[in-house]
C-alpha positions in Angstrom: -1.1 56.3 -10.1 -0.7 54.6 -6.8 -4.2 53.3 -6.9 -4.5 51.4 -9.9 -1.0 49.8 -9.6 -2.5 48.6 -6.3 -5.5 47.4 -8.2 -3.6 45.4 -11.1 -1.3 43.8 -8.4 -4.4 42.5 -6.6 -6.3 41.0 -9.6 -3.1 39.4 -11.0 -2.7 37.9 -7.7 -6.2 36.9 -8.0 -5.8 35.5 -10.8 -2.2 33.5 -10.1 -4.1 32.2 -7.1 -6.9 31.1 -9.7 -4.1 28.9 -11.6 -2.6 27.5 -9.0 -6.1 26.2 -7.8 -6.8 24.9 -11.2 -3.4 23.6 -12.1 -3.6 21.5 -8.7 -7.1 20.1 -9.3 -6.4 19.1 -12.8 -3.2 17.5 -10.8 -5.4 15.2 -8.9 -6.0 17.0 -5.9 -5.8 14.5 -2.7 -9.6 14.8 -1.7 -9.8 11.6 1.1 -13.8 11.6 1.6 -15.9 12.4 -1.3 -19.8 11.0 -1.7 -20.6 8.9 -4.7 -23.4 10.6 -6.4 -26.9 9.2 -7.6 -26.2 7.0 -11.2 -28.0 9.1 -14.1 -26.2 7.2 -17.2 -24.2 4.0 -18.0 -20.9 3.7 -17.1 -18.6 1.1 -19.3 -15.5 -0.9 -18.8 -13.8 -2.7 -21.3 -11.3 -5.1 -20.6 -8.9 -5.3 -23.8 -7.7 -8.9 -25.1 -3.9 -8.1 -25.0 -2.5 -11.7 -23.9 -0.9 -11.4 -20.4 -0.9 -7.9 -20.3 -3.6 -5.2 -19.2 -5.3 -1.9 -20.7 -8.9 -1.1 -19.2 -11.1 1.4 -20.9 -13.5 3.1 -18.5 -15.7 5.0 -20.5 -18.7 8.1 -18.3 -21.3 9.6 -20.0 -18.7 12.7 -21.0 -15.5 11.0 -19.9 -12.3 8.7 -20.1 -10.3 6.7 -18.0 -7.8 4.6 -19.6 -5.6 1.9 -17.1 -2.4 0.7 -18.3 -1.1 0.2 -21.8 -0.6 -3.2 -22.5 3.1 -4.4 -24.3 5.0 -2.4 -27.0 3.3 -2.5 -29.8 -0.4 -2.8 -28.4 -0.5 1.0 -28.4 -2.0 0.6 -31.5 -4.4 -1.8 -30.8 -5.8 0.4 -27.9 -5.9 3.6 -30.3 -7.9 1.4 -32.4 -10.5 0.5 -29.8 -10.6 4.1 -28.6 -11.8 5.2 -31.7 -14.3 2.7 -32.2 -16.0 4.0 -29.2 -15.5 7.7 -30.7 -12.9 8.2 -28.0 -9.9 11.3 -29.2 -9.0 11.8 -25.9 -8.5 10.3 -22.5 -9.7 12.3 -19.1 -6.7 10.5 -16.8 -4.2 7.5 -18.0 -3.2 5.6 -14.7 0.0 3.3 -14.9 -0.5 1.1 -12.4 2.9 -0.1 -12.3 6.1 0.1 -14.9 6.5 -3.7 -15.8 6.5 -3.7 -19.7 3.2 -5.1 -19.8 1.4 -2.2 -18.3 3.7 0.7 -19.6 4.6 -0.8 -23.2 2.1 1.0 -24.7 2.4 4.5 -23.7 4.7 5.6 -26.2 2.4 5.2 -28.5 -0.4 6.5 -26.6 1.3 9.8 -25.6 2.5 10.5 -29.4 -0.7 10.1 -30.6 -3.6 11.0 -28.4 -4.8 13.9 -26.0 -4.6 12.9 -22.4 -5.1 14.9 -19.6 -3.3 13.7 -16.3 -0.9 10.8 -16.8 -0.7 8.9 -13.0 1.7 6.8 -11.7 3.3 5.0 -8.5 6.2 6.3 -6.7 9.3 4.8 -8.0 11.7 4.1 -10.9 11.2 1.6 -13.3 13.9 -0.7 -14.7 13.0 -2.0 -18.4 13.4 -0.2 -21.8 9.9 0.5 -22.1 9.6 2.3 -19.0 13.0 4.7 -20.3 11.2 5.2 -23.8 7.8 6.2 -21.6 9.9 8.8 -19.6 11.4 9.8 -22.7 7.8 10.3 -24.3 6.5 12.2 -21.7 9.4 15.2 -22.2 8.8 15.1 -25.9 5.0 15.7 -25.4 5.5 17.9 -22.9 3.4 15.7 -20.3 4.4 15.2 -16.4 3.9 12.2 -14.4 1.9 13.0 -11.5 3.1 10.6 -9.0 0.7 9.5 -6.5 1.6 9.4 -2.6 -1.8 10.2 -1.0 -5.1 8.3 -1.6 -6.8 10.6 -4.9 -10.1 10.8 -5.2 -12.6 12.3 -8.1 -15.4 12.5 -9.6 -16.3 12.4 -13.8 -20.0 12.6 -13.8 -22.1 9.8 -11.9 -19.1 7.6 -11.0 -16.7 8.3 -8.2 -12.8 7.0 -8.4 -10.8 6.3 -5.5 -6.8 5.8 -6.0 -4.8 4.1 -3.3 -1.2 4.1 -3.2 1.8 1.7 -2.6 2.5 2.3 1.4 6.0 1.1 1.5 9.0 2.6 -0.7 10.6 -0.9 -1.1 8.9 -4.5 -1.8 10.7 -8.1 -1.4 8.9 -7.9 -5.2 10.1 -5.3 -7.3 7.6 -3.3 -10.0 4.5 -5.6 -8.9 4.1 -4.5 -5.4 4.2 -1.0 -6.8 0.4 -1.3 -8.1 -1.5 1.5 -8.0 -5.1 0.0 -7.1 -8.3 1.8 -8.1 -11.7 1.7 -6.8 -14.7 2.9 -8.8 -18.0 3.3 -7.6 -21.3 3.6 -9.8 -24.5 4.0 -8.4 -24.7 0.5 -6.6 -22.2 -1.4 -8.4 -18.6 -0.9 -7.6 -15.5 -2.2 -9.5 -11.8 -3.1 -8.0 -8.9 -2.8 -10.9 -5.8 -4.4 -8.5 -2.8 -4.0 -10.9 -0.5 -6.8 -10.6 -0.7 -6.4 -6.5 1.1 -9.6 -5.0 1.2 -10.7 -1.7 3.0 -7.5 0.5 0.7 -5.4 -1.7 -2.6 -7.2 -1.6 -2.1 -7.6 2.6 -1.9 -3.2 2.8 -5.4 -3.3 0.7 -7.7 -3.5 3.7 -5.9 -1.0 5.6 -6.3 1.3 2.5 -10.0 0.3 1.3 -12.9 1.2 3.7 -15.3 -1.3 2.1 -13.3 -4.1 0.4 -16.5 -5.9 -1.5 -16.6 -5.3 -5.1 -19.7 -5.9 -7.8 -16.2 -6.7 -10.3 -12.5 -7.6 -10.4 -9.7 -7.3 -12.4 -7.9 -10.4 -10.8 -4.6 -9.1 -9.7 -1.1 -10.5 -11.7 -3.0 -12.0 -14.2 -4.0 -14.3 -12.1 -1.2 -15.8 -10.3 -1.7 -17.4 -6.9 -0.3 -15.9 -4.1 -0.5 -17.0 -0.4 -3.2 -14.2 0.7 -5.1 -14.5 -2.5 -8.1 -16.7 -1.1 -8.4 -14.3 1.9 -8.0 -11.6 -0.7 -11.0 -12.8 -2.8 -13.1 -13.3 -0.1 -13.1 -9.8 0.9 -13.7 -8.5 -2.7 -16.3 -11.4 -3.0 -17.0 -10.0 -6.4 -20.2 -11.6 -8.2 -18.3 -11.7 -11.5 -13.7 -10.9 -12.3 -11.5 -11.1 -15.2 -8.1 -12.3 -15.6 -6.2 -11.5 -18.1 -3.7 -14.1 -19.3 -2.7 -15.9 -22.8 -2.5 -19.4 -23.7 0.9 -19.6 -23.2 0.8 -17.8 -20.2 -2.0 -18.7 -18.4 -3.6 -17.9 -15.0 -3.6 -20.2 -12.1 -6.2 -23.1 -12.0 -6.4 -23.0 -7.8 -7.1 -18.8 -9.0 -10.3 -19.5 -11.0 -11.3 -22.5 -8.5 -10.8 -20.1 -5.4 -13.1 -17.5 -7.6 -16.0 -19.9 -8.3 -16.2 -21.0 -4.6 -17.2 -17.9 -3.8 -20.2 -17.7 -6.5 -17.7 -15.6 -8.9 -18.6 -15.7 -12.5 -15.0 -15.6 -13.9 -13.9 -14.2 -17.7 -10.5 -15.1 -19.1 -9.3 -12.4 -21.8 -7.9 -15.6 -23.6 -11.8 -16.4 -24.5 -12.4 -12.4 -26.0 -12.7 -8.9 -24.7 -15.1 -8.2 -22.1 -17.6 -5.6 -21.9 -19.4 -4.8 -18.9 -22.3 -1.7 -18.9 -23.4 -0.7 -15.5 -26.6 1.0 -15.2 -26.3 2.0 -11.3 -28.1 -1.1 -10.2 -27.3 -4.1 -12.5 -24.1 -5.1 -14.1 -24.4 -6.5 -18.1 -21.5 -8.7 -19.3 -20.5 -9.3 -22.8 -17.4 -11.1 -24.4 -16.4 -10.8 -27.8 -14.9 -13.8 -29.1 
């Protein structure tokens, strides 16, 4: 009887060994140096016309990434959007940071759709909609992975790099806190930079091997900060979006700083915009 006691042990060890690889893979695992692969398909982003406040679709051939969650009350409008594109589910939902205009959404989102990994920075948030997102997360059974160490992936042709805050305490509460992700797709890349003000934006080349960028989401809705011209010129990104609202809109010096460098610039206050990358070129679109 000794024998196949022996031999059960063994495989369910196996097999525990099995889960605990899987679990932390579907966790994010921390991979630092992984190699774009060769594009094959189209890769979309679409940047969602939510006033001053952000939620990025970022659609694979088999895959979805969803960034931030706009305000309370535009969970629904993103659900919407989701299921024009014959989205039910999301791959990975990154909140960049907890400010209500990035988190105000989740509820929403978490009640009502299958997501896989839910990632965000490390730290506590202070407004009401980041206690009702905590609370939503326990009813749904969801944890937070909370991200310490660049994460890296792959869903298909397109390669996502995550980065970080480095410090645990900014002069700027909640904003510094960004997450920043990096996508890569064939020869086009893409920068979404949360609402990253000055301390954060100044850790970003430390971070980001190659700071050029095909596209950028104009950090804090467009705000000026004092590193944001040596900022842009880094990215120098052929086309970026900012998304702001009429009564709440994005710096003029921002935009002028952009175009000097040959940036075609979208505000969401004009429409959502669409952009389909093939590997090699970039198409825009903006719904009005």
């Amino acid at each position: 009887m000794t024998l196949p006691i022996k031999r059960i042990l063994c495989v369910t060890l196996c097999v525990l060994a099995l889960l605990f690889l899987c679990s932390c893979s579907l966790n994010g695992a921390e991979v630092e140096n992984l190699e774009a692969p060769e594009a094959s398909g189209e890769f979309s982003v679409s940047v969602l016309n939510l006033g001053k406040a952000d939620a990025i679709i970022l659609k694979t051939q088999n895959h979805t990434v969803l960034i931030d969650t706009g305000n309370r009350g535009d969970g629904k409008k993103i659900l919407e959007q989701l299921e024009a594109k014959g989205i039910d589910g999301v791959d990975y939902l990154f909140i960049t940071h907890f400010d209500e205009d990035h988190v105000g959404g989740a509820v929403k989102l978490l009640n009502n759709l299958t997501i896989g990994e839910v990632v965000a920075p490390k730290y506590k948030g202070s407004s009401n909609e980041y206690t009702r997102y905590i609370k939503a997360l326990s009813e749904n059974s969801k944890k937070q992975y909370t991200l310490t160490k660049k994460m890296s992936f792959i869903l298909d042709d397109v390669l996502f790099e995550v980065y970080p805050p480095q410090k645990n305490s900014y002069s700027e509460d909640d904003n510094d806190y960004s997450i920043v992700i990096s996508v890569t797709h064939g020869e086009n890349t893409f920068l979404f930079a949360g609402d990253a003000e000055s301390e954060r934006l100044a850790e970003l080349p430390k971070q980001i091997e190659n700071m050029q960028h095909t596209f950028l989401k104009v950090p804090h809705h467009g705000v000026l900060e004092k590193n944001s011209e040596e900022f842009f010129s880094l990215v120098n990104p052929e086309a970026a979006v900012i998304t702001c609202s009429e009564e709440e809109m994005c710096s003029d010096e921002v935009i002028s700083l952009l175009q000097n460098l040959g940036t075609k610039v979208y505000l969401t206050t004009d429409g959502q915009v669409d952009l389909v990358s093939d590997g090699k070129e970039v198409k825009i679109n903006q719904q009005n």
